[in-house]
C-alpha positions in Angstrom: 28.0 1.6 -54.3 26.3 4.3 -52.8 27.4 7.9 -52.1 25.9 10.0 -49.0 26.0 13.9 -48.4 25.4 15.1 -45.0 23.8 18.3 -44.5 24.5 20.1 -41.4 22.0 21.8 -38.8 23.2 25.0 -37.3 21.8 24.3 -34.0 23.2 21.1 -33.9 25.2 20.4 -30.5 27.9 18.4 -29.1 27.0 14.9 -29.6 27.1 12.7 -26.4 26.0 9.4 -25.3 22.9 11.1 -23.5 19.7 11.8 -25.6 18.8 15.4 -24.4 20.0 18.3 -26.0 19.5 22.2 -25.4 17.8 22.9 -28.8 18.4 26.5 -27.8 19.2 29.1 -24.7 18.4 32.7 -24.2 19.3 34.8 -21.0 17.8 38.2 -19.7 20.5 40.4 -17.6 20.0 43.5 -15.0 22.0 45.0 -12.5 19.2 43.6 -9.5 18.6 40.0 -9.2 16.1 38.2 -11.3 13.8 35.0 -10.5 11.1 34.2 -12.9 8.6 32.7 -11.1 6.4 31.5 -14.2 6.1 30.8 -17.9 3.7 30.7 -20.3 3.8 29.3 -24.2 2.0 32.0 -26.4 1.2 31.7 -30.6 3.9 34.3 -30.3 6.2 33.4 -28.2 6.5 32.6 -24.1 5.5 35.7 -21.6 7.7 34.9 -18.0 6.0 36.6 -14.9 8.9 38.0 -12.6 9.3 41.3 -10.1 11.4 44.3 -10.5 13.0 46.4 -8.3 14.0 50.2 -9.1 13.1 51.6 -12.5 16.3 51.3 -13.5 15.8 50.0 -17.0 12.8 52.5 -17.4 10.1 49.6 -17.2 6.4 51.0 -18.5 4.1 51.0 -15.7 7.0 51.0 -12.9 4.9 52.1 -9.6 7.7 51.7 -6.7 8.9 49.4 -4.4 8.9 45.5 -5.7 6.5 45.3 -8.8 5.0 42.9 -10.7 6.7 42.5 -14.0 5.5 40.4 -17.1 8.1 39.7 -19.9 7.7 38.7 -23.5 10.0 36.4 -25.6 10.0 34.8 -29.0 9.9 31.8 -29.8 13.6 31.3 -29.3 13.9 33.4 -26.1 14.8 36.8 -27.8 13.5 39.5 -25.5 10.8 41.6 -27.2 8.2 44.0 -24.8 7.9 44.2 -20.7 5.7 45.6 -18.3 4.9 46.2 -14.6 1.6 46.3 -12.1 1.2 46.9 -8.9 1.2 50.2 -6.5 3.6 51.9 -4.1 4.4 48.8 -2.3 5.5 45.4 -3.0 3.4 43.4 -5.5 4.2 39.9 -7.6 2.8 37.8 -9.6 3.4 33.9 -8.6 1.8 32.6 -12.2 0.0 33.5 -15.3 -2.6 31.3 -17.1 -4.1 32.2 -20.9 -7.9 31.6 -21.9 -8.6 30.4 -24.9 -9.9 33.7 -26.4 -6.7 35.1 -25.9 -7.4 36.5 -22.2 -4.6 35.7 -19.1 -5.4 35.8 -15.4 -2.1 36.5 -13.7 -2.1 35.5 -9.6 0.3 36.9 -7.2 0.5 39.0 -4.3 0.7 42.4 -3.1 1.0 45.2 -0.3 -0.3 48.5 -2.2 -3.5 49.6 -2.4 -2.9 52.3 -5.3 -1.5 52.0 -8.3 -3.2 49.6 -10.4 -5.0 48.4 -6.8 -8.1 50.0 -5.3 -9.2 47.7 -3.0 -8.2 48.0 0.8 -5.6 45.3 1.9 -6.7 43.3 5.1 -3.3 41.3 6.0 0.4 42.6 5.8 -0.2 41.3 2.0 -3.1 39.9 0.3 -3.7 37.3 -2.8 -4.1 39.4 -5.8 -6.0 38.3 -9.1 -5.9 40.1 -12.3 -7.8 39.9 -15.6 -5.4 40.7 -18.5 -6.8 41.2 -22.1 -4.8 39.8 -25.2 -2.7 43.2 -25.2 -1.7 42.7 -21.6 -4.2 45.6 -20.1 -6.0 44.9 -16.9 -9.6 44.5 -17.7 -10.6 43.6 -13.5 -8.6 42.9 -10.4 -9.8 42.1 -7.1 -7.2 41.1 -4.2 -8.6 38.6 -1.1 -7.3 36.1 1.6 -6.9 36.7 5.2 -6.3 39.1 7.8 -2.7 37.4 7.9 -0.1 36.3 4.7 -1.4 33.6 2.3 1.0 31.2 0.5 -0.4 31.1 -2.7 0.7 27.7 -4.5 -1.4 27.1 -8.0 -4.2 27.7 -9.9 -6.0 26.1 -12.9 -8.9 27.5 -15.4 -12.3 25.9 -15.1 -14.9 24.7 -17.4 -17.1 27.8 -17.4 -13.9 29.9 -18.1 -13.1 30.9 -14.2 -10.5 30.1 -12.3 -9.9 27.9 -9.0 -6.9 28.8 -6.7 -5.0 26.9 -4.0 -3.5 28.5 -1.1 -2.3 28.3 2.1 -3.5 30.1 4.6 -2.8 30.4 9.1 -5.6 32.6 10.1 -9.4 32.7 9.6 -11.2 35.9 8.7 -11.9 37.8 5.5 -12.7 35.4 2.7 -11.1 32.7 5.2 -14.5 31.4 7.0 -12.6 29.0 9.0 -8.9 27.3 9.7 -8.3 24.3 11.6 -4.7 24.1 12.4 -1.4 25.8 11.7 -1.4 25.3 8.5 -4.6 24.7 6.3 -5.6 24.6 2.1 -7.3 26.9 1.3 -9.6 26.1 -2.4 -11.8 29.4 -3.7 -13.3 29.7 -6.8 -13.6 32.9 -8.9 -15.9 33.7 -11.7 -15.1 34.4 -14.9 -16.0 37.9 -14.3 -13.9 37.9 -10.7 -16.4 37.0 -8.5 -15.8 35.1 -5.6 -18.5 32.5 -5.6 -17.3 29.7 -3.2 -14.1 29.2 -0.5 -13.5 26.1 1.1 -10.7 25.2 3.6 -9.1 21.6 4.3 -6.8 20.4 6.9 -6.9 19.6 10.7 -5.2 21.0 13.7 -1.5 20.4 12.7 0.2 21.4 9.4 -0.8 20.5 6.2 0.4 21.3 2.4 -0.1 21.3 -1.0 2.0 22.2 -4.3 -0.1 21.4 -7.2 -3.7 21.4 -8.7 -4.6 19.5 -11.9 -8.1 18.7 -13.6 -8.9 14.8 -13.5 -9.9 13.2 -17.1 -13.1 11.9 -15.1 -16.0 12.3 -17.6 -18.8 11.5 -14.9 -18.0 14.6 -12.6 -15.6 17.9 -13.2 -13.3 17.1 -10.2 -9.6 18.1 -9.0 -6.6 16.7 -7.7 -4.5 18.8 -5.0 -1.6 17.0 -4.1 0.8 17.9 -1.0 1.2 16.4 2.4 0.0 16.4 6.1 1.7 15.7 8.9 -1.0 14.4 10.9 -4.0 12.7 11.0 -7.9 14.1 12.7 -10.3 16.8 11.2 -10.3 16.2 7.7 -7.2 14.3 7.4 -8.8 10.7 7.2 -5.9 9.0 5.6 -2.9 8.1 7.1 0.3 5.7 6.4 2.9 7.2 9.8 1.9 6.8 12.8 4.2 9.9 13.9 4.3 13.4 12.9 6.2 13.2 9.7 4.4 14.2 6.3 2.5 12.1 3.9 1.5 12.1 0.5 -1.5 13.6 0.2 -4.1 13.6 -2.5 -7.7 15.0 -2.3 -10.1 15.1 -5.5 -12.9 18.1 -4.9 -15.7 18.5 -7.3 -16.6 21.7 -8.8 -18.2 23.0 -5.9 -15.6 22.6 -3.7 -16.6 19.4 -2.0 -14.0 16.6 -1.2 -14.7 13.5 -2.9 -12.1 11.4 -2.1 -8.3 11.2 -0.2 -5.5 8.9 -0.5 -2.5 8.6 1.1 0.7 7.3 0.4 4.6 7.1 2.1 6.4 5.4 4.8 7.8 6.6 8.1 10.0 9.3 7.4 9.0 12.7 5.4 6.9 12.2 2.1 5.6 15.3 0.0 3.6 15.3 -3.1 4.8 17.9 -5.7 2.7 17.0 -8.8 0.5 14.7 -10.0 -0.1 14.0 -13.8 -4.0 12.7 -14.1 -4.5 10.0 -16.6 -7.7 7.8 -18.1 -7.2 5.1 -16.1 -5.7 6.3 -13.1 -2.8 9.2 -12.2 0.7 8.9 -11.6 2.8 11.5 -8.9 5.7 12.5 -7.8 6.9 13.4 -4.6 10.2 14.1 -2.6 10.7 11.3 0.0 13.6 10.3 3.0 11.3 6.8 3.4 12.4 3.7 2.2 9.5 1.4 3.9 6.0 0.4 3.3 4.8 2.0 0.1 8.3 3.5 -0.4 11.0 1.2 -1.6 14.6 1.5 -3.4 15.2 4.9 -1.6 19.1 5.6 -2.6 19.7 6.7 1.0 20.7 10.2 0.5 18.9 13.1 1.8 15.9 12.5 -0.3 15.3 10.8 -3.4 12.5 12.0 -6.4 10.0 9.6 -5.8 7.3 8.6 -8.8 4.3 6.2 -8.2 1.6 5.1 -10.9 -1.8 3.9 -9.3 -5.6 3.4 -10.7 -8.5 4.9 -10.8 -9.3 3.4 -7.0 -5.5 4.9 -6.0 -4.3 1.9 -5.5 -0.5 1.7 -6.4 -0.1 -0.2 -9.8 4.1 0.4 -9.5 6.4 2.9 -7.9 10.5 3.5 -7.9 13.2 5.8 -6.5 15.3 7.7 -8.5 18.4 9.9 -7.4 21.9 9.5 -5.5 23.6 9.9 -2.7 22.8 13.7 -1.9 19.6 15.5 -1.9 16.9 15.1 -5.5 13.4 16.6 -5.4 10.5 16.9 -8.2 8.8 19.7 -9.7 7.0 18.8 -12.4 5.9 15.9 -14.0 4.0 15.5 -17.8 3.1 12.5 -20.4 5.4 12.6 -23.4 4.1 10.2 -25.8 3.4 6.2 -25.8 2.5 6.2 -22.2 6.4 7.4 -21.1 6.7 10.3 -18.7 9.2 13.4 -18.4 9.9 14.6 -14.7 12.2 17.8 -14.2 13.5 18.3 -10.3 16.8 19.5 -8.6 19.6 17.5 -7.6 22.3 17.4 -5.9 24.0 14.3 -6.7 26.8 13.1 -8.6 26.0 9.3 -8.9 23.3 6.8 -8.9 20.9 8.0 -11.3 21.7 11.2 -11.7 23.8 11.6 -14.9 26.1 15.3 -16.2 26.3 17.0 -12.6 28.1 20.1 -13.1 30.8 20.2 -10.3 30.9 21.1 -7.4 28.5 19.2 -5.4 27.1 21.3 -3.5 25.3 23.1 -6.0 22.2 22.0 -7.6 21.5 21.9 -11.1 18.1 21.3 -12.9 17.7 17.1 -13.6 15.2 16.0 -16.0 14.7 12.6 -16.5 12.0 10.3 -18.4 10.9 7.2 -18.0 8.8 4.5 -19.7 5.1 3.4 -19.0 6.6 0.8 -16.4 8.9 3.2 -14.6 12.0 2.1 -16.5 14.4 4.8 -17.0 15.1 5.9 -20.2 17.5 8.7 -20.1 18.6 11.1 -17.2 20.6 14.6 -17.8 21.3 17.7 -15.6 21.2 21.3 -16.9 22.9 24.1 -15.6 26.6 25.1 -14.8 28.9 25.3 -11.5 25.8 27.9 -9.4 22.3 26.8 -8.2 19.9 26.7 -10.7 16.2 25.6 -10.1 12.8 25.9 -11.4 10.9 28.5 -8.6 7.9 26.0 -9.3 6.0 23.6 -11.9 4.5 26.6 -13.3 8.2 27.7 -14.9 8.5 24.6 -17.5 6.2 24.1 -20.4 5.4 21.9 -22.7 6.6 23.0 -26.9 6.0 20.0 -28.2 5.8 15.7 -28.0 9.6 16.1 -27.4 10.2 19.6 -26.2 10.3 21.5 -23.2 11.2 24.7 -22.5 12.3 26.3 -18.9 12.5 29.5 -17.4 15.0 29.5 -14.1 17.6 31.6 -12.0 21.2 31.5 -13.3 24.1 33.4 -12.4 27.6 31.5 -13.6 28.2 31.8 -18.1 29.6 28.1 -17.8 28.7 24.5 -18.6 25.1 24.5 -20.2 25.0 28.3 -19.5 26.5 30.1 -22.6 24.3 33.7 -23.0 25.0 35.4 -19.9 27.5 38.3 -20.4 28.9 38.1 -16.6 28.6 35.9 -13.7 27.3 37.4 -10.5 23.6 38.3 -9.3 20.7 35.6 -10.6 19.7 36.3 -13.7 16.9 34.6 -16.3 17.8 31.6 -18.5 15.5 29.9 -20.6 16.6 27.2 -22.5 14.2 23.9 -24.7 15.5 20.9 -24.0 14.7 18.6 -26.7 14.6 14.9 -25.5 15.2 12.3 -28.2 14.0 9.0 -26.1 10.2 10.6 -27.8 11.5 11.6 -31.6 11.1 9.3 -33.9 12.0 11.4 -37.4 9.8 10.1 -40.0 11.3 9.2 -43.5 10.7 12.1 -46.4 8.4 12.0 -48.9 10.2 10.9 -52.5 12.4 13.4 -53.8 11.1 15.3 -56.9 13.1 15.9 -59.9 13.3 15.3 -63.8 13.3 11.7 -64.8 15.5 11.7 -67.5 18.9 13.2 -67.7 21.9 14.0 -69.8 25.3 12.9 -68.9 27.1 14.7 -72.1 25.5 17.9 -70.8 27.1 19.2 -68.4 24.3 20.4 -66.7 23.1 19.4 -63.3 19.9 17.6 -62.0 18.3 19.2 -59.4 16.0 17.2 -56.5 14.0 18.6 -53.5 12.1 17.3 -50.9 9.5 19.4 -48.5 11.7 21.5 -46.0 10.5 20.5 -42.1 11.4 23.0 -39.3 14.7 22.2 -37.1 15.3 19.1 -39.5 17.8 18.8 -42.3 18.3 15.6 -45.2 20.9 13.7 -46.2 21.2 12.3 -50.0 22.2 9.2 -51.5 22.9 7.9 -54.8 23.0 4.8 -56.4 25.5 4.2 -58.0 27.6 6.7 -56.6 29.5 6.7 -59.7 26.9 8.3 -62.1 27.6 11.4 -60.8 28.9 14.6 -57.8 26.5 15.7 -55.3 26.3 19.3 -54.3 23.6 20.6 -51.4 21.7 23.8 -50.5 19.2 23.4 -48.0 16.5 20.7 -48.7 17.5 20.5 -52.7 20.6 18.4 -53.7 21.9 19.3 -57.2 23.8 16.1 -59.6 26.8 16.6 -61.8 26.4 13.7 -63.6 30.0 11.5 -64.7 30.3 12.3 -68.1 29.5 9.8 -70.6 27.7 7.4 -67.8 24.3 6.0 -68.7 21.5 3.9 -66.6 19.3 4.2 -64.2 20.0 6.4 -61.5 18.5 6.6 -57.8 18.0 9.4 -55.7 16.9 9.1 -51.8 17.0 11.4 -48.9 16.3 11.0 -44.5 15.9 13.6 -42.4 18.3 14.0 -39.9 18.9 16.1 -36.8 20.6 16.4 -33.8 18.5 13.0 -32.4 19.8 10.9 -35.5 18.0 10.0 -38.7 15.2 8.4 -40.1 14.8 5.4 -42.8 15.6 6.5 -46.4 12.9 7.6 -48.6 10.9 6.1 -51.2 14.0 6.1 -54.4 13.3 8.3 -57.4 14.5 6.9 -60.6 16.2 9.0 -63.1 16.8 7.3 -66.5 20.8 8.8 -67.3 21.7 8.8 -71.1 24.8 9.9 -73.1 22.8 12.2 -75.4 20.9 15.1 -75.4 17.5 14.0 -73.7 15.2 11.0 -74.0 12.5 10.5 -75.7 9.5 7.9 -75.8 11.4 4.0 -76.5 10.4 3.9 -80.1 11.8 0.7 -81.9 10.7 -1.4 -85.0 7.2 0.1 -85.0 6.8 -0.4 -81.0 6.2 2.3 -78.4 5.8 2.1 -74.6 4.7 5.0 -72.7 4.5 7.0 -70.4 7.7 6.1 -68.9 8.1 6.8 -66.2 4.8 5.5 -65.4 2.7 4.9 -62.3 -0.5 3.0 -62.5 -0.3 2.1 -65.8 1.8 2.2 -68.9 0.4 1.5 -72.8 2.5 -0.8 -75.3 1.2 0.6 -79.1 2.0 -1.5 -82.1 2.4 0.9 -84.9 0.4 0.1 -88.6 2.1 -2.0 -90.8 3.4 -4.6 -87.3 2.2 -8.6 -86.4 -1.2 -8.5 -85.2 0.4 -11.0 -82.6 3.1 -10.3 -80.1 3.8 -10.9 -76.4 5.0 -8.7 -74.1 6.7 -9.6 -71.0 8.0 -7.1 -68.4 10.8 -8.6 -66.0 12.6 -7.3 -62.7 16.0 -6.4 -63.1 16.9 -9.8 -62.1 14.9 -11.1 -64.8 11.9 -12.6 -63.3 9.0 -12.2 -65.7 6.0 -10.3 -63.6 3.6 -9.7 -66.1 2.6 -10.8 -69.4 0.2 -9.7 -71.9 -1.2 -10.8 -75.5 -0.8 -7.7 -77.7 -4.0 -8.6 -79.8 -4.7 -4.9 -80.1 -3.2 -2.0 -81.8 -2.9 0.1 -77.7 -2.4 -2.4 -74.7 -3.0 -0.9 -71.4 -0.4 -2.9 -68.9 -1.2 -2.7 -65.1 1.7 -2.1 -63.0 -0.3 -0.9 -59.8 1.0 -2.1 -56.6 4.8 -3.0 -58.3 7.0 -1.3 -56.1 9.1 1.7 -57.8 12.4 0.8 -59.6 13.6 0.2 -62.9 12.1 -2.8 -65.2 12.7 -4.7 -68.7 10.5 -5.0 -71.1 10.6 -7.6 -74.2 8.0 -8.3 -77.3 8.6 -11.3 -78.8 7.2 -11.7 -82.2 7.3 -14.0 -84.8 9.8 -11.3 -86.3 11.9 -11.8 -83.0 12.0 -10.1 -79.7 12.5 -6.1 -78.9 13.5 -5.3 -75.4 13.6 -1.8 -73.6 13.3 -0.3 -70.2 11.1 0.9 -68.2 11.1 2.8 -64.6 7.8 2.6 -62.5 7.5 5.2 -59.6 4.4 3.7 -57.4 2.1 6.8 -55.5 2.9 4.6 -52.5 5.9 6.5 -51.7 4.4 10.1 -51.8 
């Protein structure tokens, strides 16, 4: 018989048949309507980039109009400090990225030229950079573009510590040296001192796009994907898959300098748009929004647009690629490696069927839909987030990356109901970050072996205590064999045994850690030797002694002065099958017993006297 204990976790959720959880939720309320349009992971917590409006809450650094605002949170979402930039006029910041030496460039936007600003603005707005030291302070700030609005869509850090940003830009002029159609990319690199050293646009006379930037894992050349779409081909746009105007997937790689390297292209006749690509060693894989469901595209659900996710090789060429969504309208947002070559992607949807799996009523809102998949596309487990509003990630830059298994995301939120259970109202959009925690990743690894005395008294009263090494967000659960040597009684990782009065033998103690993904495999046993006295003492019988006991590597059988010169000692399993046995031609016999797996044995001397038996229990350094 065995007897289990459970402890509980106080996060621990609803269970369901789906293996993502929230692991926990904060939300920041105002009066005005809040978006955060990026988030950061910090040593100290996350830092969400949003703008403010009004100084109504008495922001530091409030300058007027629309300002940038940067947030910071604890590791759980708490709110702790905030702060604005900008001038009299509207300014944002679109993303924040940290340097290694504790540094952040923040990119956005702006209108002012005062304030924090004191360069003159060339278009109705420009692109505005800022150098942040590790206390949030502007070290530099320069602001550039075109004589027109820029659509600023990612950036990424560099090598040498500066930073590459991808735009989208209509006019030429300013730092623009040229554009080629309506819509063109627009790469520049900045120093890490703010210095504009190169600017490079790509495109051709009709409308092109692009949503993402990501360093390849080449280790040849320091290149870049950009991922997004064209809607034509001419100019630079060599590849093509629709004959027509609708957009392709588009991928360019661009050395350091700026320079294209390569382009593929991928889709079928309808609309295709590249929202992220993940690069990998031997390859990438990306994901896209598409309505096609021909030539590269197949298994399209035949809604409005299904999240589209295709895995090709180093040459591009498409190793495997699937559909996933429902009837109504999915898009992607982001997409990251988890662990064991599976992949998470977090999107939108719209959709109550199909794939899509927890919709929060009614349709015509979208929650947030995070699904992951295996190596081979397979999908592994699909869940939405959110409640009966709209709630979406602003962009890729939003969701990061806590752990193997974790996520957390910062979005717009505005109903307290279904996932949604920190907002004090419903009305105007307000900030919800929540970590999802996805189990298909977690595998909990057993405990090491409980610690704890190895011999106990059952006549005492008193109680045996055991521990094992506490392990953030993860409880243990206790067993013990036989369950009826004794009562077991938890507080936190220690479990405490009463034992049943008067009961003696060999006791075993294990624990698993459990949380709200399940449990592991038990632990290594430790071996508590219960007697009906007082405590134990070395076996000392008719002039024999074995000790230490327990033991580990090694145990020693002495023959005390005045015993046979000649004995044999045997030591058998507790089914009785004989596993060692030794001569005793000595007064101190060392007997192995490295590599016997922990548990309790017999013993037995046999001289010509007669035989003397004992136990004793072996814990193997296997188990810690």
């Amino acid at each position: 018989m065995q007897k289990v204990v459970l402890i509980s976790l106080f996060w621990l959720v609803s269970q369901t048949s789906n293996s993502q959880y929230i692991a926990w939720q904060n939300c920041y309320e105002s009066d005005n309507a809040d978006n955060p349009s990026s988030l950061i992971k910090t040593q100290f917590g996350y830092i969400i980039s949003r703008t403010v409006y009004d100084n109504q809450l008495q922001i530091p650094g409030y300058h007027g109009a629309y300002d940038a605002n940067l947030m910071g949170l604890d590791t759980v979402g708490n709110f702790l400090w905030q702060r604005c930039y900008g001038g009299s006029q509207n300014d944002a910041f679109s993303l924040v990225i940290q340097n290694i030496d504790n540094t952040y460039y923040a990119v956005g936007s702006t209108s002012s030229d005062d304030g924090d600003l004191n360069t003159p603005i060339q278009g109705p707005t420009d692109l505005w950079l800022v150098k942040l030291d590790s206390n949030f302070n502007i070290i530099w700030q320069r602001t550039f573009g075109s004589p027109w609005n820029e659509q600023l869509r990612d950036a990424i850090l560099t090598s040498d510590k500066g930073l590459l940003v991808l735009s989208r830009v209509s006019f030429a002029g300013y730092n623009v040296s040229v554009v080629y159609g309506t819509n063109d990319l627009w790469i520049c690199k900045f120093s890490p001192d703010g210095e504009l050293e190169w600017e490079k646009t790509i495109g051709n006379y009709y409308d092109d796009n692009a949503l993402s930037l990501r360093k390849t894992l080449r280790k040849d050349l320091d290149t870049y994907y950009i991922i997004g779409s064209s809607e034509h081909g001419g100019g630079m746009v060599e590849c093509r898959k629709s004959e027509d105007y609708d957009e392709d997937v588009i991928i360019y790689e661009i050395d350091r300098a700026g320079n294209l390297l390569r382009q593929f292209c991928y889709g079928g006749s309808q609309n295709d748009l590249g929202r992220d690509i993940l690069p990998l060693k031997d390859g990438f894989v990306f994901t896209a929004d598409t309505r096609s469901n021909d030539m590269d595209v197949s298994g399209n659900h035949g809604g409005s647009g299904d999240i589209w996710i295709v895995r090709c090789d180093t040459s591009g060429a498409i190793l495997w690629q699937k559909c996933y969504g429902g009837s109504d309208l999915e898009w992607p947002v982001y997409i990251d490696t988890a662990q064991n070559g599976t992949y998470v992607v977090v999107g939108c949807s719209y959709s109550t069927d199909g794939d899509v799996e927890g919709h929060h009523q009614p349709s015509w809102n979208n929650d947030i839909w995070v699904l992951s998949i295996d190596s081979m596309g397979n999908l592994l487990s699909s869940k939405c987030f959110g409640s009966t509003g709209n709630e979406a990630p602003a962009r890729k830059n939003a969701i990061v990356r806590s752990s193997n298994q974790r996520y957390t995301l910062s979005v717009k939120a505005k109903n307290n109901n279904g996932d949604i259970t920190c907002l004090s109202h419903s009305g105007n959009d307000d900030i919800w970050t929540f970590n999802v925690l996805i189990c298909d990743f977690f595998m909990l690894m057993p405990p090491y072996r409980p610690t704890g005395p190895i011999h106990a008294c059952s006549a005492s009263g008193k109680a045996s205590r055991y521990t094992v090494p506490a392990i953030a967000n993860q409880s243990h659960q206790w067993r013990l064999e036989p369950a009826e040597a004794g009562s077991l009684f938890t507080s936190g990782d220690t479990v405490s045994v009463y034992w049943e009065q008067g009961y003696e033998g060999t006791a075993a103690i294990m624990a698993r850690s459990i949380n709200v993904c399940g449990a592991s495999a038990w632990s290594e046993p430790f071996y508590t030797e219960v007697e009906n006295c007082t405590g134990i003492t070395p076996y000392v019988a008719a002039n024999i002694e074995v000790y230490p006991n327990p033991a580990q590597d090694h145990f020693t059988v002495t023959l005390q002065e005045g015993s046979s010169a000649a004995a044999e000692f045997t030591l058998y399993t507790l089914s009785g099958i004989p596993i060692r046995r030794t001569i005793l031609e000595s007064p101190h016999t060392r007997i192995d017993c490295k590599g016997l797996p922990s548990g309790l044995y017999f013993w037995c001397v046999t001289t010509k006297q007669g035989q003397i038996q004992g136990k004793i229990i072996v814990q193997s350094k296997m188990g810690n």
